[in-house]
N, CA, C and O atoms as a Tinker XYZ file with bonds, in Angstrom:
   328  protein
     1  N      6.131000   14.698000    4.059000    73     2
     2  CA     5.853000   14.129000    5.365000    64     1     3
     3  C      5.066000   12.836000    5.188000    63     2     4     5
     4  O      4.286000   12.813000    4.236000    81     3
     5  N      5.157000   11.706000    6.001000    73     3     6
     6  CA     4.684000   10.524000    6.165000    64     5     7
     7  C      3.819000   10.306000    7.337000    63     6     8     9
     8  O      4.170000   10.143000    8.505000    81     7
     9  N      2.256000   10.336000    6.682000    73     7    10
    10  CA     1.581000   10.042000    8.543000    64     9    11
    11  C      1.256000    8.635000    8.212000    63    10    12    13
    12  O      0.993000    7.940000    7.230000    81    11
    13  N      1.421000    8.530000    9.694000    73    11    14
    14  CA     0.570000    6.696000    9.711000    64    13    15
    15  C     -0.337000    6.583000   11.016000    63    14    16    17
    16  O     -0.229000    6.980000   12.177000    81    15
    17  N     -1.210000    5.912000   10.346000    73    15    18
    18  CA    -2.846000    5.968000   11.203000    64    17    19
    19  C     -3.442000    4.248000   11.663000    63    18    20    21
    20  O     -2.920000    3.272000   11.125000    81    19
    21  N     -4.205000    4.139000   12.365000    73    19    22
    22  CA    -4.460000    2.746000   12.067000    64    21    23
    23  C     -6.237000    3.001000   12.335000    63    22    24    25
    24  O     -6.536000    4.179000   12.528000    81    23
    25  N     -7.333000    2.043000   12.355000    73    23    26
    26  CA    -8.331000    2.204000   12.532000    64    25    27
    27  C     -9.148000    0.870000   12.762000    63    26    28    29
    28  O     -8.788000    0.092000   11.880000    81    27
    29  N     -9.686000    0.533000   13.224000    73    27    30
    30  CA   -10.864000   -0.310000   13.836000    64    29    31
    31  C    -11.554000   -0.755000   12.775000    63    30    32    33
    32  O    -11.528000    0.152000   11.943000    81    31
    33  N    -12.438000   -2.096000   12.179000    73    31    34
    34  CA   -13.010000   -2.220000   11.519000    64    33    35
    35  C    -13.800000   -3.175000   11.989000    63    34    36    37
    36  O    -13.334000   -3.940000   12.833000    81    35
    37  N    -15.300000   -3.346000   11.492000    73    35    38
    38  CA   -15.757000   -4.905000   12.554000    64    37    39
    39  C    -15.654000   -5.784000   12.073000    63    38    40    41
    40  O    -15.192000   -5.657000   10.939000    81    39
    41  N    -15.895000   -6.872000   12.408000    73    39    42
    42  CA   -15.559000   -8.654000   12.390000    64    41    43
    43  C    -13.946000   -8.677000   12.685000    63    42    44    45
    44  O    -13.263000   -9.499000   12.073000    81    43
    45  N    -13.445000   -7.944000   13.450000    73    43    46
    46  CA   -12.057000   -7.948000   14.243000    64    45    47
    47  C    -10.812000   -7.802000   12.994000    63    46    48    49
    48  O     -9.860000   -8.459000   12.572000    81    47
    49  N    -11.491000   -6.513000   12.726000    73    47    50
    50  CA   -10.374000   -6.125000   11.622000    64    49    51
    51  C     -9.712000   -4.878000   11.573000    63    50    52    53
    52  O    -10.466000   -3.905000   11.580000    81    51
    53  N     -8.780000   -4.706000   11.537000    73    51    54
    54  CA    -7.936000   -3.097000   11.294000    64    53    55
    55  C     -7.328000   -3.080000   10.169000    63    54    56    57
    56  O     -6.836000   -4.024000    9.551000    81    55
    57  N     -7.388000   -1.484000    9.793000    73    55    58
    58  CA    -6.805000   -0.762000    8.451000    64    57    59
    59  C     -6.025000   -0.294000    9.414000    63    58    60    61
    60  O     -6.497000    0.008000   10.509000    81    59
    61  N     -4.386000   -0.140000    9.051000    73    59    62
    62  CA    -3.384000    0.187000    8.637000    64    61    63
    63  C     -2.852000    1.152000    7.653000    63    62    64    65
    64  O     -2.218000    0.732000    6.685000    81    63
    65  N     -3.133000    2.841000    7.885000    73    63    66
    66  CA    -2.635000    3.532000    6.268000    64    65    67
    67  C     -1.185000    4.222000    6.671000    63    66    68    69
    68  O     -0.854000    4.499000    7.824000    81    67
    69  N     -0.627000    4.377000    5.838000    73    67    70
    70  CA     0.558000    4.614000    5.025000    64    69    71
    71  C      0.157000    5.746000    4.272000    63    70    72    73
    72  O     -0.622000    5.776000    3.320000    81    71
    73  N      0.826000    6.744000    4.848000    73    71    74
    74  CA    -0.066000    8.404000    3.725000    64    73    75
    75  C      1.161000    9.330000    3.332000    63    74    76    77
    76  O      1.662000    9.966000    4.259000    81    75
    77  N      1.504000    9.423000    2.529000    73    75    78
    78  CA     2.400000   10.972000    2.283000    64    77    79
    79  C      1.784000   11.930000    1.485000    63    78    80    81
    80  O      0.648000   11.753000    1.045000    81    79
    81  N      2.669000   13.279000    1.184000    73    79    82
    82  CA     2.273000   14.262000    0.642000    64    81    83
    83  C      2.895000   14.456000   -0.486000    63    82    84    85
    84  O      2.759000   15.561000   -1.010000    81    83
    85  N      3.989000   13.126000   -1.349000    73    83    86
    86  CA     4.236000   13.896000   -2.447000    64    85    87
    87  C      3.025000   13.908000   -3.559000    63    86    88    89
    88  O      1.815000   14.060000   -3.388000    81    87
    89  N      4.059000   13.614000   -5.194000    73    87    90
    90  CA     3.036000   13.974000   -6.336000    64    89    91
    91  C      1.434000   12.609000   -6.549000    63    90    92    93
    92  O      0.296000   12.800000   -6.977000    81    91
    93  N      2.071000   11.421000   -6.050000    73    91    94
    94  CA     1.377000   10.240000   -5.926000    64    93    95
    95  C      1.187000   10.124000   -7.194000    63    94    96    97
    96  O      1.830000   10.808000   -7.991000    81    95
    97  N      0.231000    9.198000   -7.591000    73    95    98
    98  CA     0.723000    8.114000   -8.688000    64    97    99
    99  C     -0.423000    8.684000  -10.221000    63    98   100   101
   100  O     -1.626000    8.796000   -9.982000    81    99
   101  N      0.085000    8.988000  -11.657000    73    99   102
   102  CA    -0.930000    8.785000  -12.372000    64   101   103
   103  C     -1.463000    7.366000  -12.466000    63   102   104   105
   104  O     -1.013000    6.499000  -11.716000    81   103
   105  N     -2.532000    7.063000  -13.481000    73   103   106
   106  CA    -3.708000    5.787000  -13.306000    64   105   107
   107  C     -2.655000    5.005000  -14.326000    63   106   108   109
   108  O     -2.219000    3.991000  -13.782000    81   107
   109  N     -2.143000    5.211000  -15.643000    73   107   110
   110  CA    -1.110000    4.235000  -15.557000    64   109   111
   111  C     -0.238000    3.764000  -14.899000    63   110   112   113
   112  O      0.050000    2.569000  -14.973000    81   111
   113  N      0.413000    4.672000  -14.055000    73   111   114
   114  CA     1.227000    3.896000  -13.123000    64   113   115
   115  C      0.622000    3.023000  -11.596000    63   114   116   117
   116  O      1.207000    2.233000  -10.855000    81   115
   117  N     -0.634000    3.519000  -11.563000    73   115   118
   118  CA    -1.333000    3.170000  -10.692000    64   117   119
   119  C     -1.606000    1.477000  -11.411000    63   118   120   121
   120  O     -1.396000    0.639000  -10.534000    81   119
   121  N     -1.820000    1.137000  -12.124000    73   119   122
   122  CA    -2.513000    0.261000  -12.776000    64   121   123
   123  C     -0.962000   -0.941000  -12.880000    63   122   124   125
   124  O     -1.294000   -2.115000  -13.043000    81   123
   125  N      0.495000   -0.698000  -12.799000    73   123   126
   126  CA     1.267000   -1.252000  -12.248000    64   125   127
   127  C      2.175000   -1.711000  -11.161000    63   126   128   129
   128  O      2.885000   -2.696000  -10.959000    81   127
   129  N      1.791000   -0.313000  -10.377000    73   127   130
   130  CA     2.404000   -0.277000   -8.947000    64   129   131
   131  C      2.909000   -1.882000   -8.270000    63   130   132   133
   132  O      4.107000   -2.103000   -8.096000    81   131
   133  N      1.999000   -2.781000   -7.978000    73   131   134
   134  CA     2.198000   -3.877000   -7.188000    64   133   135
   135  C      2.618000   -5.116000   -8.607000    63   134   136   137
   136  O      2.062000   -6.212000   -8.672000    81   135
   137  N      3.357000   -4.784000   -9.322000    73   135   138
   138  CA     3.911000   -5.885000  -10.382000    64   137   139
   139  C      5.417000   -5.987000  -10.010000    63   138   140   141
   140  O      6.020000   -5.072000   -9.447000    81   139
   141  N      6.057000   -7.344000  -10.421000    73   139   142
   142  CA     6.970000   -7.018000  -10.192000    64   141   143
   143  C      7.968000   -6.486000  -10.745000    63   142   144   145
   144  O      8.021000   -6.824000  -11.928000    81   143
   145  N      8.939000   -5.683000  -10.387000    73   143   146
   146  CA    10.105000   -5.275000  -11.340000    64   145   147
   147  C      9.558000   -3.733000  -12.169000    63   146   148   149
   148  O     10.138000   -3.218000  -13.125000    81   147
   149  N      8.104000   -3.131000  -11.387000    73   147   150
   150  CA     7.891000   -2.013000  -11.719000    64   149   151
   151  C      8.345000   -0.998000  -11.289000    63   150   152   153
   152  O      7.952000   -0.625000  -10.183000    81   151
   153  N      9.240000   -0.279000  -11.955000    73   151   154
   154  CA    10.036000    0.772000  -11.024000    64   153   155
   155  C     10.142000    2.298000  -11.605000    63   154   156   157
   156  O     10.565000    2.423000  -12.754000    81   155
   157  N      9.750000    3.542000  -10.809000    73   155   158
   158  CA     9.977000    4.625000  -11.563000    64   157   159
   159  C     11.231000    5.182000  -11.193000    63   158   160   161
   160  O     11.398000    6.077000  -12.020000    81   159
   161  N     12.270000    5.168000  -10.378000    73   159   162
   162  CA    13.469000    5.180000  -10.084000    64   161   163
   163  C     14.367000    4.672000  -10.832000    63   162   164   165
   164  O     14.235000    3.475000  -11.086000    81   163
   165  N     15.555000    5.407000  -11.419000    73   163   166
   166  CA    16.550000    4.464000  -12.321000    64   165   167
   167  C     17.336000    3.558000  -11.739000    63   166   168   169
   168  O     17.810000    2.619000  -12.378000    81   167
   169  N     17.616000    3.801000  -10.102000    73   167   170
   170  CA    18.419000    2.258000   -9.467000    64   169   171
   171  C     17.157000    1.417000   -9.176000    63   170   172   173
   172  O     17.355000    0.229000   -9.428000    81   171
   173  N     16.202000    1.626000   -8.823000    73   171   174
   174  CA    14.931000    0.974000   -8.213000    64   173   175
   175  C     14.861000   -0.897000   -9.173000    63   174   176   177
   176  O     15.014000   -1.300000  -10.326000    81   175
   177  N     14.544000   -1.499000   -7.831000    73   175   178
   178  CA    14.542000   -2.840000   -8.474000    64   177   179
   179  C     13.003000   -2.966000   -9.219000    63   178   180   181
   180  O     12.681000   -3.288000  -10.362000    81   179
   181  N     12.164000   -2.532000   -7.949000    73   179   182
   182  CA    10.801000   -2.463000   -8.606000    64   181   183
   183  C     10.246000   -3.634000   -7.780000    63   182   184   185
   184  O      9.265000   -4.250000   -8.196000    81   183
   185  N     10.850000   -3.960000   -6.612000    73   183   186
   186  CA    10.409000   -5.478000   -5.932000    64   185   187
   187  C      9.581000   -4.819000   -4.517000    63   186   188   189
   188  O      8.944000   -5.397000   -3.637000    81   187
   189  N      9.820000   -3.723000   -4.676000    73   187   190
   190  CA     9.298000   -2.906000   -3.090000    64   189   191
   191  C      7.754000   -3.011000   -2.374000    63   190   192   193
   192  O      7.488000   -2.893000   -1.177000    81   191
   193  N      6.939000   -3.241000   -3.371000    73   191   194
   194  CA     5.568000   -3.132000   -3.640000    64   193   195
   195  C      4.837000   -4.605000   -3.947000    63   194   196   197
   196  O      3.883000   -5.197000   -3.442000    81   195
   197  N      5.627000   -4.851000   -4.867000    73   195   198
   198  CA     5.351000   -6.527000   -5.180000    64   197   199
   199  C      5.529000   -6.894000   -3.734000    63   198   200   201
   200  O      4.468000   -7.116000   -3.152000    81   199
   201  N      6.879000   -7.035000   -2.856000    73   199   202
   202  CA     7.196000   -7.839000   -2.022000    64   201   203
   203  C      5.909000   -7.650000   -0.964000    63   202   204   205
   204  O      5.187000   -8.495000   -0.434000    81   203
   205  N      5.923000   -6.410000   -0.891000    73   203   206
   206  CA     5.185000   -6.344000    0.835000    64   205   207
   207  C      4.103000   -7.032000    0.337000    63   206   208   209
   208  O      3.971000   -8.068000    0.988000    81   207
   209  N      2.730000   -6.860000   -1.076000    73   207   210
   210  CA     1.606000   -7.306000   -1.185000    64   209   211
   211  C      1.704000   -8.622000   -0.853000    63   210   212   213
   212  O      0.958000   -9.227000   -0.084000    81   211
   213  N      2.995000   -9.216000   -1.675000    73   211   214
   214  CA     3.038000  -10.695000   -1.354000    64   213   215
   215  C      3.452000  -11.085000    0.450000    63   214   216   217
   216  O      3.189000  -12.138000    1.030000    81   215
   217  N      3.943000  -10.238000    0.849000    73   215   218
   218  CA     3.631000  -10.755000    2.447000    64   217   219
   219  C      2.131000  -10.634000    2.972000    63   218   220   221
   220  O      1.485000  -11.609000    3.355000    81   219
   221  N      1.713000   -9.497000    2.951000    73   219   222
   222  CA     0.249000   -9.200000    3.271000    64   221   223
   223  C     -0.434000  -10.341000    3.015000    63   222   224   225
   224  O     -0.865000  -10.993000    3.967000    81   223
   225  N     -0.631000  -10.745000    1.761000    73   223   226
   226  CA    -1.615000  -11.698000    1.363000    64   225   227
   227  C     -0.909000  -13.038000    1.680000    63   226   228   229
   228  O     -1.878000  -13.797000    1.652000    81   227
   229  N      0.070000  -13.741000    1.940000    73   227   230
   230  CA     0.870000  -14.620000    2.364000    64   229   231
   231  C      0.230000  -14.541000    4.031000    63   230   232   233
   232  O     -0.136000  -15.575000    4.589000    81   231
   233  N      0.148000  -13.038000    4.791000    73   231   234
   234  CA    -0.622000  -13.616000    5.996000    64   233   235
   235  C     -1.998000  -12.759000    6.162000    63   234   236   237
   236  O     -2.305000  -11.846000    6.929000    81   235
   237  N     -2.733000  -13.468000    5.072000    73   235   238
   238  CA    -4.019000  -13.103000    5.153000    64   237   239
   239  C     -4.944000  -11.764000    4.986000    63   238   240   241
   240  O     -6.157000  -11.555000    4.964000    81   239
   241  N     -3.904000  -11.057000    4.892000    73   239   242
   242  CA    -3.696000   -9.343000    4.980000    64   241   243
   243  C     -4.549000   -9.005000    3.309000    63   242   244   245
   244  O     -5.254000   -9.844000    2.749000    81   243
   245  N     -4.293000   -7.748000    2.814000    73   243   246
   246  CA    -4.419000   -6.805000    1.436000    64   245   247
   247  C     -3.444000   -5.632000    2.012000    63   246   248   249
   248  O     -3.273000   -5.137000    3.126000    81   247
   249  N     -2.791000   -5.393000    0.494000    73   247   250
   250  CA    -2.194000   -4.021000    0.799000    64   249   251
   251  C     -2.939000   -3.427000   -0.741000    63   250   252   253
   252  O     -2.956000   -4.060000   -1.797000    81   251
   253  N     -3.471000   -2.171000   -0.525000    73   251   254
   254  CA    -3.910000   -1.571000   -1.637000    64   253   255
   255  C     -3.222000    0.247000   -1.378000    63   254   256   257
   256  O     -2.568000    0.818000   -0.505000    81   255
   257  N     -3.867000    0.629000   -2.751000    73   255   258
   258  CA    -2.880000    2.295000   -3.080000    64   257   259
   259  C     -4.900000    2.601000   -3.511000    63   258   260   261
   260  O     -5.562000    2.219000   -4.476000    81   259
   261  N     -5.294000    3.434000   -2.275000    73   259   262
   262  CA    -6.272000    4.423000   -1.827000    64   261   263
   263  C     -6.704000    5.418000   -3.285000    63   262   264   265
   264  O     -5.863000    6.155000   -3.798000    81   263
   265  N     -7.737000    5.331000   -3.679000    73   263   266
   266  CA    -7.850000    6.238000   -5.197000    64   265   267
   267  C     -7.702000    7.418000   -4.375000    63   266   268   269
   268  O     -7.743000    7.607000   -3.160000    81   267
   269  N     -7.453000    8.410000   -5.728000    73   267   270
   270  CA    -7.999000    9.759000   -5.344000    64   269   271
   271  C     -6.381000   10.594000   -4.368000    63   270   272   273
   272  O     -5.244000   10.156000   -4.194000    81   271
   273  N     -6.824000   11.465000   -4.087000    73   271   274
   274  CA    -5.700000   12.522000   -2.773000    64   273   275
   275  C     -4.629000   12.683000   -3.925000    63   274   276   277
   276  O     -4.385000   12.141000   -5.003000    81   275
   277  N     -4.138000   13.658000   -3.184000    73   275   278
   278  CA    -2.806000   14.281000   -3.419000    64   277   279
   279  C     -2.361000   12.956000   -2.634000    63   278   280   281
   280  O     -3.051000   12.338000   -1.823000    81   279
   281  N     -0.860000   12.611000   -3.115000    73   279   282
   282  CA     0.087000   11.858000   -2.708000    64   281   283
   283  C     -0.598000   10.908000   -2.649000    63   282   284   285
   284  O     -1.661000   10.875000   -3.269000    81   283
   285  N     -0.123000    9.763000   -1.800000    73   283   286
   286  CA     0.145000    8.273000   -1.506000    64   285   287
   287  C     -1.171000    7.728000   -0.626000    63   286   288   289
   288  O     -2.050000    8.544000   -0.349000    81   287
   289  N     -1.254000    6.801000   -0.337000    73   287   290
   290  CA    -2.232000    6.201000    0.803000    64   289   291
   291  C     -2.102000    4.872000    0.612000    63   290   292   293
   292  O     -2.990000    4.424000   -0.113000    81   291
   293  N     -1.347000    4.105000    0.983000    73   291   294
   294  CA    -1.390000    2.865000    0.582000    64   293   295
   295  C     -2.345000    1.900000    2.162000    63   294   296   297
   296  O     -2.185000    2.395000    3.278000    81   295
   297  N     -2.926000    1.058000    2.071000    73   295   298
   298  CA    -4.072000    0.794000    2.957000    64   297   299
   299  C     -3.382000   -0.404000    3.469000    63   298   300   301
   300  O     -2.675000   -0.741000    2.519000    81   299
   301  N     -3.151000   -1.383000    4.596000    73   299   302
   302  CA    -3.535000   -2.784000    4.532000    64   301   303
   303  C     -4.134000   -3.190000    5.306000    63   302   304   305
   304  O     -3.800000   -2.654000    6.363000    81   303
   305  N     -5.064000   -4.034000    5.478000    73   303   306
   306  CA    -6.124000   -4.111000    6.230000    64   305   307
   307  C     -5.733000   -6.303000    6.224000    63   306   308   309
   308  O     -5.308000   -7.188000    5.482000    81   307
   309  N     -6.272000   -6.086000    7.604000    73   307   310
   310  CA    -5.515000   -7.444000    8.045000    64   309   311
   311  C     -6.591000   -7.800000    9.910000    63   310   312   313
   312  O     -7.076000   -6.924000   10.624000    81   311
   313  N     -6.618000   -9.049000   10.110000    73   311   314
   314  CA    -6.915000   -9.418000   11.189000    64   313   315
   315  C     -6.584000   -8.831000   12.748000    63   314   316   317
   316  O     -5.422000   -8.935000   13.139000    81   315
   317  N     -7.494000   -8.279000   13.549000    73   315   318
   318  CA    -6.420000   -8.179000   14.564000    64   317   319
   319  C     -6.242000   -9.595000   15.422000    63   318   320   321
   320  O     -7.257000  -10.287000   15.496000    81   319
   321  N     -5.468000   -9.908000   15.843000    73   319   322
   322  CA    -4.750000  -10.918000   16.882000    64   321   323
   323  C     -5.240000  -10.543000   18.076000    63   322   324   325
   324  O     -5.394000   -9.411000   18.535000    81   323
   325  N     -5.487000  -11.680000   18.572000    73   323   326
   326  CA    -6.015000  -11.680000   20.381000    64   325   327
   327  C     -4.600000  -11.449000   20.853000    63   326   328
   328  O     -4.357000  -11.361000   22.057000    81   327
């Protein structure tokens, strides 16, 4: 299952998480996740992760992968807009 949450932060900022329940990542693979062309899938390009960080930070944003939990949590935390 996939929950998604968002949350309030001050100086007019929101987190954005991205959470599932599978196995989530060991710390080597953690330590490549957002490269490009890193892929644990045998069709997988490996651009999935690279791409979005590079949008995030392209508009001012972070996308990060949450230590710790069972499964996933990937975070991005970004401006809110008037």
């Amino acid at each position: 299952a996939v929950r998604l949450w968002a949350e309030p932060l001050p100086h007019a900022k929101v987190v954005l998480h991205v959470q599932d329940d599978g196995p989530g990542f060991d710390e080597a693979m953690r330590a490549h996740l957002f490269e490009p062309f890193f892929t644990t899938h045998p069709k997988g390009t490996g651009l999935g992760l690279y791409i979005a960080r590079e949008l995030a930070e392209a508009n001012d944003a972070t996308l990060a992968l949450a230590p710790g939990g069972p499964g996933a949590d990937f975070i991005l935390t970004a401006s809110q807009q008037p």
